[in-house]
mmCIF file as Biopython writes it, N, C-alpha, C and O atoms, coordinates in Angstrom:
data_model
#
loop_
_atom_site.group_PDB
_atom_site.id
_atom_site.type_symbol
_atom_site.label_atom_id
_atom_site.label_alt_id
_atom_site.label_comp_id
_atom_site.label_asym_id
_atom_site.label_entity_id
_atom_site.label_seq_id
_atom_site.pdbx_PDB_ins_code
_atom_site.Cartn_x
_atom_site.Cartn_y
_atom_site.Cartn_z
_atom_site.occupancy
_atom_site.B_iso_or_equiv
_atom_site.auth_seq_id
_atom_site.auth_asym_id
_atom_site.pdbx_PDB_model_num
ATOM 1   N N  . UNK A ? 1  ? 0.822   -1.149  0.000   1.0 0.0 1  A 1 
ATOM 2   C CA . UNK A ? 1  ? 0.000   0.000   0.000   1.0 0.0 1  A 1 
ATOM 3   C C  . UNK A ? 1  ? 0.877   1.225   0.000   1.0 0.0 1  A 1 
ATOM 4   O O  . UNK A ? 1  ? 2.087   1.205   0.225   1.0 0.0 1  A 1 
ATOM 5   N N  . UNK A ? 2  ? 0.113   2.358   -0.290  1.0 0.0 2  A 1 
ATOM 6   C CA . UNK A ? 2  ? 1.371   3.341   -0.534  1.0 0.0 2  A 1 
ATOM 7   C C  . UNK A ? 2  ? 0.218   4.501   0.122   1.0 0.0 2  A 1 
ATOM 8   O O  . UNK A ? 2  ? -0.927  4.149   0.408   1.0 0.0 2  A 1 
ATOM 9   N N  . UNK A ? 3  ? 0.740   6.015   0.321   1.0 0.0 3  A 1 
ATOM 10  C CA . UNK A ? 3  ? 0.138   6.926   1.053   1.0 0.0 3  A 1 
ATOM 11  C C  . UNK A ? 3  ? 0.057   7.600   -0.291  1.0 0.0 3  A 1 
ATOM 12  O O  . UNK A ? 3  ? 1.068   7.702   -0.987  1.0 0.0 3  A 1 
ATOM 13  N N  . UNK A ? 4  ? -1.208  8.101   -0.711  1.0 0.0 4  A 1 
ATOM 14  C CA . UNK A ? 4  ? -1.218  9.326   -1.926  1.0 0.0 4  A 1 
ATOM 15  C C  . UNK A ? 4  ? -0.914  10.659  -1.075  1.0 0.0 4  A 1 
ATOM 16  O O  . UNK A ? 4  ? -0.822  10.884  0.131   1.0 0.0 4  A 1 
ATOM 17  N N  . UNK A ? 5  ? -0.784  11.544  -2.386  1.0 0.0 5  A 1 
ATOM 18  C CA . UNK A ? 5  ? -0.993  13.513  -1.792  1.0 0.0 5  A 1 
ATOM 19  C C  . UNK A ? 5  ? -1.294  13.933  -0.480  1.0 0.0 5  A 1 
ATOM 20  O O  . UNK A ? 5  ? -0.815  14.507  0.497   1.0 0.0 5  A 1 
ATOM 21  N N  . UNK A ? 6  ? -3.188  12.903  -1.282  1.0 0.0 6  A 1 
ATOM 22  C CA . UNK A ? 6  ? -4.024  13.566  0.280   1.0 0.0 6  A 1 
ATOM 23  C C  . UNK A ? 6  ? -3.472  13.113  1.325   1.0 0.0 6  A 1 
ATOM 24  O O  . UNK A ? 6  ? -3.592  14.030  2.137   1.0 0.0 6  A 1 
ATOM 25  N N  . UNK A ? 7  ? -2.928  12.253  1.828   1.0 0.0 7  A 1 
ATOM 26  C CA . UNK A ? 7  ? -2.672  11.302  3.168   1.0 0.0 7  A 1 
ATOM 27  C C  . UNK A ? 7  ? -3.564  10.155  3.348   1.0 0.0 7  A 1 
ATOM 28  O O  . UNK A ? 7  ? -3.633  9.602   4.446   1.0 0.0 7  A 1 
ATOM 29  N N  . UNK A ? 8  ? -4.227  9.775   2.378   1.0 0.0 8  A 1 
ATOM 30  C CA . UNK A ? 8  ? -5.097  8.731   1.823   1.0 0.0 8  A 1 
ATOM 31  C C  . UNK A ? 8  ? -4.381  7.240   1.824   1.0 0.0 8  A 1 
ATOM 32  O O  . UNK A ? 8  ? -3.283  7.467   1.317   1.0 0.0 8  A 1 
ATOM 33  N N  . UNK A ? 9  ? -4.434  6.079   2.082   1.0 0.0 9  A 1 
ATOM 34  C CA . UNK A ? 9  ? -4.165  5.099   2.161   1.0 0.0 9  A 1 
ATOM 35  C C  . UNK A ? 9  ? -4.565  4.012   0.971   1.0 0.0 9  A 1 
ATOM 36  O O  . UNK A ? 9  ? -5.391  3.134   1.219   1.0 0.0 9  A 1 
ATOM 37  N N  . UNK A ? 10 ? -4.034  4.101   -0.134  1.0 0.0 10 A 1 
ATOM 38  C CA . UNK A ? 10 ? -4.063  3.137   -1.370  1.0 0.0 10 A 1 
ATOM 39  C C  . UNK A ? 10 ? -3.371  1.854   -0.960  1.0 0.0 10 A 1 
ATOM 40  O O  . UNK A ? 10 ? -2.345  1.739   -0.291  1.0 0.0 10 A 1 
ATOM 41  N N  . UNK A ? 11 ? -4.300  0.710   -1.607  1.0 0.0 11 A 1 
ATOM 42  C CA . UNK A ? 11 ? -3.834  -0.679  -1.731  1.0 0.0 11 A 1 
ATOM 43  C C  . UNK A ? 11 ? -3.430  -1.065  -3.433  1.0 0.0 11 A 1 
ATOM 44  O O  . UNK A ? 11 ? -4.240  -0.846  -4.334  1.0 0.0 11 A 1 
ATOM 45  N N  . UNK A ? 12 ? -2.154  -1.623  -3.669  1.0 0.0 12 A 1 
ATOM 46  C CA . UNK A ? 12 ? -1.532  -1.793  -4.912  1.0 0.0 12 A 1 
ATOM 47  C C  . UNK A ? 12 ? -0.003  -2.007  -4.702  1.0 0.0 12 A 1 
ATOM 48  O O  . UNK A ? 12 ? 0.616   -1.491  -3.772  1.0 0.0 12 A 1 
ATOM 49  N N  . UNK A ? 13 ? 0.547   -2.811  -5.644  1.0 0.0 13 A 1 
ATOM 50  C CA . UNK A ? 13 ? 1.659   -3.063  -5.684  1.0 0.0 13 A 1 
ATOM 51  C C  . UNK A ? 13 ? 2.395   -2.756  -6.498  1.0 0.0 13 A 1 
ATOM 52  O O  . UNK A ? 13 ? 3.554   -3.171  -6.469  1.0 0.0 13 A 1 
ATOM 53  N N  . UNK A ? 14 ? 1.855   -1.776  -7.661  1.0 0.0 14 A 1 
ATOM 54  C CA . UNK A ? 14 ? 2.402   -0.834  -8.814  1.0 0.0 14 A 1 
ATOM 55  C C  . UNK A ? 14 ? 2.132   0.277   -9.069  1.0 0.0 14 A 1 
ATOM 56  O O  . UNK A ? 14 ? 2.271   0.910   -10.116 1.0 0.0 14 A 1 
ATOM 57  N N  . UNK A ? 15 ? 1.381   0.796   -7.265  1.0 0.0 15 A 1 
ATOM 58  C CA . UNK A ? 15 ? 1.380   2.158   -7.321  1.0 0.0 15 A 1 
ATOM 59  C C  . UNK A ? 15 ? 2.426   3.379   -7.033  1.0 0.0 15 A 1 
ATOM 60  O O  . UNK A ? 15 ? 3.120   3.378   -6.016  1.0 0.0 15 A 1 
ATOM 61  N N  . UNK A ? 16 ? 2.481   4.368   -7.959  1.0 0.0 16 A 1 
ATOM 62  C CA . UNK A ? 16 ? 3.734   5.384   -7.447  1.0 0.0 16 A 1 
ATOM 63  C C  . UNK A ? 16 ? 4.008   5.938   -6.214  1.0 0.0 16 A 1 
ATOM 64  O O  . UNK A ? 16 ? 2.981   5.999   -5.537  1.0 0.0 16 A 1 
ATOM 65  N N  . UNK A ? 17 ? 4.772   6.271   -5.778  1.0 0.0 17 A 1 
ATOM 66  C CA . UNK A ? 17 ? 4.874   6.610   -4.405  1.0 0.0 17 A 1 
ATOM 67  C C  . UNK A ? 17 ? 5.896   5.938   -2.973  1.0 0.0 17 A 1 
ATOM 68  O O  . UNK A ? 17 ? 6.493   4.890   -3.216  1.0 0.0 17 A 1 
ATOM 69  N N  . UNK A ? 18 ? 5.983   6.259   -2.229  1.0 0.0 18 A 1 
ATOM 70  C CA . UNK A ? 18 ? 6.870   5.375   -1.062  1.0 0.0 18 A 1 
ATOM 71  C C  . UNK A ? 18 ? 5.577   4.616   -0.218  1.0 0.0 18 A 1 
ATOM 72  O O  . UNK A ? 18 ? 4.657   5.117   0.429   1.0 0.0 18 A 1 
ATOM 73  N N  . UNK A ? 19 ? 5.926   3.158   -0.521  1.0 0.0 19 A 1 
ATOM 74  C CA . UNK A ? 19 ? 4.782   2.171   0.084   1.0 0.0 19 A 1 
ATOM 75  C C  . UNK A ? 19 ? 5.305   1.205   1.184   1.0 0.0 19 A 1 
ATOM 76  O O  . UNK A ? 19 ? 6.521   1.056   1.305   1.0 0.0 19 A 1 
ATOM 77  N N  . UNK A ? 20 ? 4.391   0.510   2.031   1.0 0.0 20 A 1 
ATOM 78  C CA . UNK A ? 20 ? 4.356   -0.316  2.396   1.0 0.0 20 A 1 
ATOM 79  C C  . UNK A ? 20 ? 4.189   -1.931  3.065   1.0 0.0 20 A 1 
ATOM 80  O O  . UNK A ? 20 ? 3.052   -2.162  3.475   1.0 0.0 20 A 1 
ATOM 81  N N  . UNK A ? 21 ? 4.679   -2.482  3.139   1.0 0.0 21 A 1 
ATOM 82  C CA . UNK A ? 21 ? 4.264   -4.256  2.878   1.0 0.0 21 A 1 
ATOM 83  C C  . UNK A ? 21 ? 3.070   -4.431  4.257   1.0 0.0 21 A 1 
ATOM 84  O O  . UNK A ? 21 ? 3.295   -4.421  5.468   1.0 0.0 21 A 1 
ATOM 85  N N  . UNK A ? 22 ? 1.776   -4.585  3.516   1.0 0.0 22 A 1 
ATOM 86  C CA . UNK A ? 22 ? 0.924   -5.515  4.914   1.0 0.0 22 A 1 
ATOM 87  C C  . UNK A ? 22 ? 0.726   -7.278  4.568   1.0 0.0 22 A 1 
ATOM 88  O O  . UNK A ? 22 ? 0.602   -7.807  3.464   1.0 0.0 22 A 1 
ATOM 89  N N  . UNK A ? 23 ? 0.746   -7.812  5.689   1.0 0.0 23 A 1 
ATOM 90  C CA . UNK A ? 23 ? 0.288   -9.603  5.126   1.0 0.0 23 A 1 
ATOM 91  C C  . UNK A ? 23 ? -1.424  -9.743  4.755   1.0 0.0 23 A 1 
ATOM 92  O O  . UNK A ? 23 ? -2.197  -10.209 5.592   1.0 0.0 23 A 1 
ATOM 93  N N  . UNK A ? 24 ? -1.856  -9.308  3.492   1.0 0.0 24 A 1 
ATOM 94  C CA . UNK A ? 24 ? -2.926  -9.423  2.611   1.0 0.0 24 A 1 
ATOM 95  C C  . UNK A ? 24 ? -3.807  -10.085 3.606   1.0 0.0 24 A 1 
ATOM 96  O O  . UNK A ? 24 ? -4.790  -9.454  3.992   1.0 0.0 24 A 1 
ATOM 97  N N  . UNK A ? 25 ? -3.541  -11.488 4.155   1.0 0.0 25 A 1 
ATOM 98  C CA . UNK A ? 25 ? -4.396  -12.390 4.289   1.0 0.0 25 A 1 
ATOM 99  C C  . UNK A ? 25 ? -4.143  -12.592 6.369   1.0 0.0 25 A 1 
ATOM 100 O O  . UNK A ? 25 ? -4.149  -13.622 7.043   1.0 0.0 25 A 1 
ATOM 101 N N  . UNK A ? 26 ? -3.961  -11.181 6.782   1.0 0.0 26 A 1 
ATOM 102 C CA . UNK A ? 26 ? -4.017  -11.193 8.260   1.0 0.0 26 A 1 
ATOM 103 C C  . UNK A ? 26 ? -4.433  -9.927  8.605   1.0 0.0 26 A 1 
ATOM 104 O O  . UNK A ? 26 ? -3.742  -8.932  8.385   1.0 0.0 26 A 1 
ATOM 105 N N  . UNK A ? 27 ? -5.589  -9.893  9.168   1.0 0.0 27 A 1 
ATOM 106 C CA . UNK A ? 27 ? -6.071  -8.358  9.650   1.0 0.0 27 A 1 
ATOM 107 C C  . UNK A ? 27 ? -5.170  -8.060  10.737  1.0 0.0 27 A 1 
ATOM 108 O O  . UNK A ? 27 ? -4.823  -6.882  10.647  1.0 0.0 27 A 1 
ATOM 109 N N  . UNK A ? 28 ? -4.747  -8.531  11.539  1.0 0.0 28 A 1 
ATOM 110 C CA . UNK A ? 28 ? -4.007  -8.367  13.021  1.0 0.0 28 A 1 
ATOM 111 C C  . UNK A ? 28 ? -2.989  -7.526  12.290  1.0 0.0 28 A 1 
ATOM 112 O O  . UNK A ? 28 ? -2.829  -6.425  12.818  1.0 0.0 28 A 1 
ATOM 113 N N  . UNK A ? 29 ? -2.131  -7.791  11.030  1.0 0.0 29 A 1 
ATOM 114 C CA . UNK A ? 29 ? -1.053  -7.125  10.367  1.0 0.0 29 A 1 
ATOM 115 C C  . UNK A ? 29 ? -0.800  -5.781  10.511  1.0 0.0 29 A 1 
ATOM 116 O O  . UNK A ? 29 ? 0.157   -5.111  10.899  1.0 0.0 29 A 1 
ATOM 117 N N  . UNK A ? 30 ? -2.760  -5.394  9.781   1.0 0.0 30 A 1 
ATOM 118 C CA . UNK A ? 30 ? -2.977  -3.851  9.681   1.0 0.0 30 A 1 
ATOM 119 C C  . UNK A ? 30 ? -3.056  -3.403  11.574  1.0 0.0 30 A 1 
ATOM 120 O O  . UNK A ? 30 ? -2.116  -2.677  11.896  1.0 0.0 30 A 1 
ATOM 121 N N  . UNK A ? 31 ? -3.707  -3.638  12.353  1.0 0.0 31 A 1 
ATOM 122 C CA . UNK A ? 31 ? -3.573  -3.416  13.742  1.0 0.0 31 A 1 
ATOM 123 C C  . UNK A ? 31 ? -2.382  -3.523  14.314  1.0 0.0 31 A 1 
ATOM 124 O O  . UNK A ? 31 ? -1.922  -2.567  14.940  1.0 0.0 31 A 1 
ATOM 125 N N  . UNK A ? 32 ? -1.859  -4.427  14.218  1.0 0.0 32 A 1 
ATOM 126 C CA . UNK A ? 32 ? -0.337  -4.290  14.826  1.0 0.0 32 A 1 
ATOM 127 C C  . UNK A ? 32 ? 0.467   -2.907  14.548  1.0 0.0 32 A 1 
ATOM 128 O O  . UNK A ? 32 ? 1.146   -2.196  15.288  1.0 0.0 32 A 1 
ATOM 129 N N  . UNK A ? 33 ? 0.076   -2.810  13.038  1.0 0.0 33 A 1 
ATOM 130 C CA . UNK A ? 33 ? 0.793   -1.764  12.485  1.0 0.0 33 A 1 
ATOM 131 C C  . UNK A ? 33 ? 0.355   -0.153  12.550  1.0 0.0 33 A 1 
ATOM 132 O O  . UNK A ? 33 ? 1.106   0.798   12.333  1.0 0.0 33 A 1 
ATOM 133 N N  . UNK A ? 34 ? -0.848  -0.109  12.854  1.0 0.0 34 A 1 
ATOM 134 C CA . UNK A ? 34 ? -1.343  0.968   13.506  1.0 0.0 34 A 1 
ATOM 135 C C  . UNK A ? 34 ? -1.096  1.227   14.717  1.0 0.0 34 A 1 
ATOM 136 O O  . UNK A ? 34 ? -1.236  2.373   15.145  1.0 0.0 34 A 1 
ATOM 137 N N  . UNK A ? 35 ? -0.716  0.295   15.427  1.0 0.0 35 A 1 
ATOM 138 C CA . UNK A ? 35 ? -0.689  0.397   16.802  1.0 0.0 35 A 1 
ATOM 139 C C  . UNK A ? 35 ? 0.247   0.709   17.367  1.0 0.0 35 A 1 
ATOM 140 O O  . UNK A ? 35 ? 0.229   1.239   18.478  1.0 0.0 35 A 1 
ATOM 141 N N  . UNK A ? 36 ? 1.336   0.421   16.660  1.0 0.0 36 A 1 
ATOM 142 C CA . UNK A ? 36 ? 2.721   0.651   16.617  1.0 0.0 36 A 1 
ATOM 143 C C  . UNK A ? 36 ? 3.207   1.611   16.319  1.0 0.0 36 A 1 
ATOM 144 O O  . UNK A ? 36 ? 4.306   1.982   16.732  1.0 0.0 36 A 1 
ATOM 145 N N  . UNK A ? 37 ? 2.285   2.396   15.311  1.0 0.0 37 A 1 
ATOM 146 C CA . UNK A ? 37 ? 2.418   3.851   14.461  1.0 0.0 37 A 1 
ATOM 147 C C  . UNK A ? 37 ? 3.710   3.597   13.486  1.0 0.0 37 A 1 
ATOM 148 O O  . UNK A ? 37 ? 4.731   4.279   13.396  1.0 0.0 37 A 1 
ATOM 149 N N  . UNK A ? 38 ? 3.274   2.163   12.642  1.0 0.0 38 A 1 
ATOM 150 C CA . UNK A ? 38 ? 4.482   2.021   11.784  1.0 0.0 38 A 1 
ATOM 151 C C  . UNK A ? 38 ? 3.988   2.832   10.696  1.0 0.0 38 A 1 
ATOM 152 O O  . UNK A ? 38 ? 4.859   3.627   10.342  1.0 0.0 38 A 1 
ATOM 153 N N  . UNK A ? 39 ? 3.100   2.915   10.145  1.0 0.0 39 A 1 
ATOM 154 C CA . UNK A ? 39 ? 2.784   3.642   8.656   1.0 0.0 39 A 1 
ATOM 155 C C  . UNK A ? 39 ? 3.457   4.738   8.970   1.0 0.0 39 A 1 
ATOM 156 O O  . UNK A ? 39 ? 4.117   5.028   7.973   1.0 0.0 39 A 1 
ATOM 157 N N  . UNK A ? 40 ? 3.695   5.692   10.024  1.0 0.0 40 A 1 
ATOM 158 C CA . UNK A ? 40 ? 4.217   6.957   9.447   1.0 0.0 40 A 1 
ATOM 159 C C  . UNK A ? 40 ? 5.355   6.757   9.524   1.0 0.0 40 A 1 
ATOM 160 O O  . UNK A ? 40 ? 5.975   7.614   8.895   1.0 0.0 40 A 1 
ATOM 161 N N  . UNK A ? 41 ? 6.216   5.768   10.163  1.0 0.0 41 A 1 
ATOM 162 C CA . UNK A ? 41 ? 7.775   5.685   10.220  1.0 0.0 41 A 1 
ATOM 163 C C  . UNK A ? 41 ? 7.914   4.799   8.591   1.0 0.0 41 A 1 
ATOM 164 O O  . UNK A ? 41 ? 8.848   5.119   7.855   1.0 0.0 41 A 1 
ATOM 165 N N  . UNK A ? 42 ? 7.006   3.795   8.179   1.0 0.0 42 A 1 
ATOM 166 C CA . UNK A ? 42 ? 7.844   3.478   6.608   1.0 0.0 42 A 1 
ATOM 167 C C  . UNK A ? 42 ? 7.266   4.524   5.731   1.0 0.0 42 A 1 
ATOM 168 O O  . UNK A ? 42 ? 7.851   4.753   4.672   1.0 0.0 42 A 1 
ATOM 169 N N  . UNK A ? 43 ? 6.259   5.151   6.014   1.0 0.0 43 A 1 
ATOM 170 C CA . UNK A ? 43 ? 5.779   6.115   4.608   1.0 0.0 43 A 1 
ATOM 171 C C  . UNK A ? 43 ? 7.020   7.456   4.642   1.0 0.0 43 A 1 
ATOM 172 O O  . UNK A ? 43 ? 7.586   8.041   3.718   1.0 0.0 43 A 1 
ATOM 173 N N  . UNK A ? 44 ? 7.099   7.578   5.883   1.0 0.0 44 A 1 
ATOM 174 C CA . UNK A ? 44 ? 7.744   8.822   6.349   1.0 0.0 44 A 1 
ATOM 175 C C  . UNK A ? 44 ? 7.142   9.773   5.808   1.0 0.0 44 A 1 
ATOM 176 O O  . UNK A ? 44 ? 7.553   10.431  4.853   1.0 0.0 44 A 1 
ATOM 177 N N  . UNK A ? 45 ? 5.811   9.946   6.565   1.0 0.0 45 A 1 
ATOM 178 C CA . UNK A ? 45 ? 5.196   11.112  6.492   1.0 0.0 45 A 1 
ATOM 179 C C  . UNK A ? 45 ? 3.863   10.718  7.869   1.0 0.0 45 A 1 
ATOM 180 O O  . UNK A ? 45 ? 3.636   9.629   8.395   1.0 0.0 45 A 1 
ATOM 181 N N  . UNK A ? 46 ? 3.462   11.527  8.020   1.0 0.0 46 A 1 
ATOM 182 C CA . UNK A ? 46 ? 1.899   11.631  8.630   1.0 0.0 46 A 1 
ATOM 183 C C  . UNK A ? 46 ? 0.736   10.908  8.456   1.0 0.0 46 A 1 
ATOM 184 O O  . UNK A ? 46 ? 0.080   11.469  7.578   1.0 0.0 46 A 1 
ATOM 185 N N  . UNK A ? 47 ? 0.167   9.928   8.877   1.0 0.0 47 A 1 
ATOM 186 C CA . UNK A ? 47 ? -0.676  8.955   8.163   1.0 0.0 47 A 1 
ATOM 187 C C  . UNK A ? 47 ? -1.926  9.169   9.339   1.0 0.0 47 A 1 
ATOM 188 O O  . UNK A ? 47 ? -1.652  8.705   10.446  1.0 0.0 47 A 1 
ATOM 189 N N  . UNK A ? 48 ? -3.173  9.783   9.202   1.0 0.0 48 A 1 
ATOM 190 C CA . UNK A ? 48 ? -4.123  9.976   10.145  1.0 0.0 48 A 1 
ATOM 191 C C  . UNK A ? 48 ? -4.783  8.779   10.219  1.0 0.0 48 A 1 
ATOM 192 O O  . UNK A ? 48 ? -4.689  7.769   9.521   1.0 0.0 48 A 1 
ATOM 193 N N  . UNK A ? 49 ? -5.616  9.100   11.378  1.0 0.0 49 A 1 
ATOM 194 C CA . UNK A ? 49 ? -6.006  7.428   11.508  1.0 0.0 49 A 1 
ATOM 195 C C  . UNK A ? 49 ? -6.940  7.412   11.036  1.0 0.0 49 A 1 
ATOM 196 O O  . UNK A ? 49 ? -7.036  6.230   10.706  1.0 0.0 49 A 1 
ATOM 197 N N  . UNK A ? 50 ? -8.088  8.052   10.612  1.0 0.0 50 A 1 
ATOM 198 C CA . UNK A ? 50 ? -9.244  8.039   9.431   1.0 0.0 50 A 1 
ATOM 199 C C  . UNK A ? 50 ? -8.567  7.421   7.995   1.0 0.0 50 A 1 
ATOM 200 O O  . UNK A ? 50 ? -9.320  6.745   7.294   1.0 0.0 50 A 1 
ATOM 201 N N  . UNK A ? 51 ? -7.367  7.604   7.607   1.0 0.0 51 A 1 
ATOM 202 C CA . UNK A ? 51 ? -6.947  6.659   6.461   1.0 0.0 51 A 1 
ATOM 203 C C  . UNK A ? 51 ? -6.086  5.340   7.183   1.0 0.0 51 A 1 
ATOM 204 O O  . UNK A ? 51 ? -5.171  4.826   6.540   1.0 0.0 51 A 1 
ATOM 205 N N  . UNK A ? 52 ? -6.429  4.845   8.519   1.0 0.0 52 A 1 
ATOM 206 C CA . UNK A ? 52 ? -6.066  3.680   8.763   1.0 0.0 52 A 1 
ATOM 207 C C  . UNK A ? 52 ? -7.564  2.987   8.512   1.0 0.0 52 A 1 
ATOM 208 O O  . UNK A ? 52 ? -7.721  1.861   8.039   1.0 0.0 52 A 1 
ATOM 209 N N  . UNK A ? 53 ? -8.618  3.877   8.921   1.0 0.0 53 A 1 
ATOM 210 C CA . UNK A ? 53 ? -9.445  3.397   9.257   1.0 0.0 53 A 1 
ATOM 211 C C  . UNK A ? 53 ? -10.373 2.809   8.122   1.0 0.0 53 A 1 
ATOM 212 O O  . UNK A ? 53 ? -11.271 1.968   8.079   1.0 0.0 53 A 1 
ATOM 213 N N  . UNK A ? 54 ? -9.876  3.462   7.417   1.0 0.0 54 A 1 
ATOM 214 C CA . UNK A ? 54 ? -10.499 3.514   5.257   1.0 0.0 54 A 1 
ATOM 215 C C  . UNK A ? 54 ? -10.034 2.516   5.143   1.0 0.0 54 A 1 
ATOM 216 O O  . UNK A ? 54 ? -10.822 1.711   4.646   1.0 0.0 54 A 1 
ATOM 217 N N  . UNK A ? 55 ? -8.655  1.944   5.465   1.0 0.0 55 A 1 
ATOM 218 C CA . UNK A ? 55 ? -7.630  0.911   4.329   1.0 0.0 55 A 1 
ATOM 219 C C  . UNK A ? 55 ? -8.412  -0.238  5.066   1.0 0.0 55 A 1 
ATOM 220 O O  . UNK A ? 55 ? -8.892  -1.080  4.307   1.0 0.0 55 A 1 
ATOM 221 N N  . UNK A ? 56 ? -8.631  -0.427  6.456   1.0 0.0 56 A 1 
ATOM 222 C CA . UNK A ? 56 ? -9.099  -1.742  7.523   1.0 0.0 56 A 1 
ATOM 223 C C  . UNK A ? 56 ? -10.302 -1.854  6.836   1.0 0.0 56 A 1 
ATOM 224 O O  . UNK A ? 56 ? -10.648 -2.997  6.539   1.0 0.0 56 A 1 
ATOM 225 N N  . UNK A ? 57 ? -11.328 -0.525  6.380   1.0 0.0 57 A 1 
ATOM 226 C CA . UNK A ? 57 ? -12.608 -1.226  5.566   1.0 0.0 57 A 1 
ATOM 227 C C  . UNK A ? 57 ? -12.475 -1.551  4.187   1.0 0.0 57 A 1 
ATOM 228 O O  . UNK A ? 57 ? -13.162 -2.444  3.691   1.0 0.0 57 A 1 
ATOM 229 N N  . UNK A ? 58 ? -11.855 -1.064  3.695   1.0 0.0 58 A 1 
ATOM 230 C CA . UNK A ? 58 ? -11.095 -1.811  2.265   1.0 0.0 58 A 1 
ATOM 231 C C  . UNK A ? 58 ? -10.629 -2.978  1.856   1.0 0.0 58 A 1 
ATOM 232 O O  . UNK A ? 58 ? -10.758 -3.493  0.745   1.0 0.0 58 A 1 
ATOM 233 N N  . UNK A ? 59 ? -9.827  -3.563  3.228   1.0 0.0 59 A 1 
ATOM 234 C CA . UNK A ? 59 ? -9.007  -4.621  3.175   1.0 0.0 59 A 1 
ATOM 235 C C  . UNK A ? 59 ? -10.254 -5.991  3.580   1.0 0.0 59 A 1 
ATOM 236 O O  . UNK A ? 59 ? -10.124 -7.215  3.570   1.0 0.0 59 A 1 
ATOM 237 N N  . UNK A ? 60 ? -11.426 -5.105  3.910   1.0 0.0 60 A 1 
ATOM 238 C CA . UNK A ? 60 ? -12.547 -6.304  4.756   1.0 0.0 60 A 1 
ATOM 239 C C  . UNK A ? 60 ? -11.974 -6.786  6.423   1.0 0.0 60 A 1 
ATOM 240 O O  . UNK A ? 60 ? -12.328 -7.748  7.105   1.0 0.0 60 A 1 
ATOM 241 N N  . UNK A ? 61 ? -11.145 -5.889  6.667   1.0 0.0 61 A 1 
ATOM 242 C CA . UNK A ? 61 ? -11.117 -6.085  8.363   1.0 0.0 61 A 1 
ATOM 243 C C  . UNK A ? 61 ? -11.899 -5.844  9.244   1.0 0.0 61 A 1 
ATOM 244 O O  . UNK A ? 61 ? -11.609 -6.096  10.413  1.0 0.0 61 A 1 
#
C-alpha cells in the first residue's frame, strides 16, 4: 500500500509513491501496524487514523 498527496491510504503493488508491505491475508497485520504507528515511520510522512481506518474497511477487516 502506498500513502497518496491527500494522506489517503491506497492498496496496490504498482502504485507510485513510497509504500508499504501488509500480510494481505491477516487483519491483526494492519492493527499491529497501527498500533505501533508504523505507517508513518515506513511512509515517512503523517498517516491519520481516518486513512487507517479507510484501508481496515477496504481490506474487509
Amino acid at each position: 500500500m502506498v500513502r497518496r498527496p491527500d494522506g489517503s491510504l491506497q492498496v496496490g503493488r504498482t502504485l507510485p509513491g513510497r509504500g508499504a508491505w501488509l500480510h494481505a491475508e491477516s487483519p491483526q497485520c494492519l492493527h499491529d501496524a497501527a498500533r505501533r504507528n508504523a505507517f508513518t515511520r515506513a511512509l515517512r510522512a503523517p498517516v491519520p487514523p481516518d486513512a487507517v481506518r479507510a484501508l481496515e474497511s477496504q481490506l474487509g477487516g
